[in-house]
N, C-alpha and C positions, 0 to 999 in steps of 0.2 A: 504494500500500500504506500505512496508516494501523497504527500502531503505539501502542500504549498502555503507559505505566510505572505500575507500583504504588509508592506513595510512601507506603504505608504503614511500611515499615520506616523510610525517613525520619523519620514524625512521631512516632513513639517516643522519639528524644533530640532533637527540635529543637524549639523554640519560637521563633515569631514567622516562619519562612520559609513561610507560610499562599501565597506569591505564587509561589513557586519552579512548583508547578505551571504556573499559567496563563502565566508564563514559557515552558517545555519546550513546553506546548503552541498557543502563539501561533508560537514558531520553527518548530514542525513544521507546523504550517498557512500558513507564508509560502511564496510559489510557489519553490521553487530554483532553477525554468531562468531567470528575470530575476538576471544579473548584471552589467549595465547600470548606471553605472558597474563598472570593475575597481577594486579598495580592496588595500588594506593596511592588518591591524592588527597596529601591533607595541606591544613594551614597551620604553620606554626606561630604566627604572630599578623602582626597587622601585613606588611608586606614581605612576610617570609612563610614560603611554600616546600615543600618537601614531596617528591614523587616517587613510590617507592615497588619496586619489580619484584615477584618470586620468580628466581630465575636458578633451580635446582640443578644441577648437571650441570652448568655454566661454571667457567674460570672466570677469571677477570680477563686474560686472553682474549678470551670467547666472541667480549661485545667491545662491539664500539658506540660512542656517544658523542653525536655531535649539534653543537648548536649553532645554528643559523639565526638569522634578523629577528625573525620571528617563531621558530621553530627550532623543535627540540629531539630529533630524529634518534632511536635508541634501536641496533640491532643487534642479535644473536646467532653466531653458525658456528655449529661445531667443528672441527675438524675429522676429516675421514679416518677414521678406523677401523681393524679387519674386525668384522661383524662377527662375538663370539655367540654363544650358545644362549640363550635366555629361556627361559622356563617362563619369567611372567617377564613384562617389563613394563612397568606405569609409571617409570621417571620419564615424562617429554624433554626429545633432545630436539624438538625438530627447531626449524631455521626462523627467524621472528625477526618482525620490523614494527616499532609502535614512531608515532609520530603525536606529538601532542605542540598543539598550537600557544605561541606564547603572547600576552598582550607586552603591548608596549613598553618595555622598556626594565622587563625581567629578563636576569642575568643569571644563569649557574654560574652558583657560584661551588658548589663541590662535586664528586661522584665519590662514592665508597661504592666498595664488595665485600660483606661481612655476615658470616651465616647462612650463605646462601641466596641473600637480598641485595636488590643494588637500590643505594640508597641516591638519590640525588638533590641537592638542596639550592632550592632558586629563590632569589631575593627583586622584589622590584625598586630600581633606587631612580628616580625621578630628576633628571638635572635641575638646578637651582634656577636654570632659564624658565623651565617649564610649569616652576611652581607656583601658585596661586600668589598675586600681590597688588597693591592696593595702589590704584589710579587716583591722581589729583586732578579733579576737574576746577577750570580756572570758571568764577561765576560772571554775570553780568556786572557786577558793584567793580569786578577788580580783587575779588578776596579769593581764596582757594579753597575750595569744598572737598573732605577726603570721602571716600565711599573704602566701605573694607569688605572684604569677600571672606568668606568662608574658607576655610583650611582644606585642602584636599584629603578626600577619606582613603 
């Protein structure tokens, strides 16, 4: 079942989120039964995020992890070995790619592999250009009026 949003009422007060769509609609187009690795995303703080992989049978070897502009590409391949005997085998080694989309201006800042987990920790740090700050409007008398803005959440 394929679903469409109208994001017209959106672009009425917004400017510049031109991307939000192909966003919503790149997630709704990713396959959902592939959940290969199992993850965790948590929040550890106001702008610090932690994403975190079961990635059993993996070395550190194994994966690579690399961040782009906006993106945080995480894959896994084993390397070939002579395939021995298994009686059962329900540890997954198979080959994995997660992509998780990142907003603006979150940064890895660590990767661990510990217990079997790969721990990844991303922080959003905001340039001081970018941060919320208060505009002097000059009035008609001649005198300057401040207006303060709200802190970014």
């Amino acid at each position: 079942m394929r679903t469409t949003f109208d994001f017209a009422p959106l672009w009425r007060s917004t400017i510049g989120f031109d991307h939000l769509a192909g966003l919503v609609d790149s997630a709704l187009r990713q396959a959902t039964d592939d959940n290969y690795p199992p993850y965790n995303i948590e929040r550890s703080g106001e702008d610090h995020y932690r994403i975190t992989l079961a990635v059993a049978g993996f070395g550190a070897d194994d994966i690579s992890v690399t961040a782009e502009q906006n993106a945080l590409t995480i894959e896994g391949r084993k390397p070939d070995k002579p395939a021995g005997e298994y009686l059962f085998q329900g540890i997954a080694a198979r080959p994995f790619r997660r992509v998780f989309n990142l907003a603006d201006y979150v940064q890895v800042k660590e990767a661990a592999f510990r217990d079997g987990l790969l721990v990844i920790d991303l922080v959003r740090e905001v340039p001081e250009a970018m941060k919320p700050r208060r505009i002097q409007i000059a009035g008609a008398t001649g005198t300057t009026q401040q207006i303060e803005q709200k802190k970014a959440a």
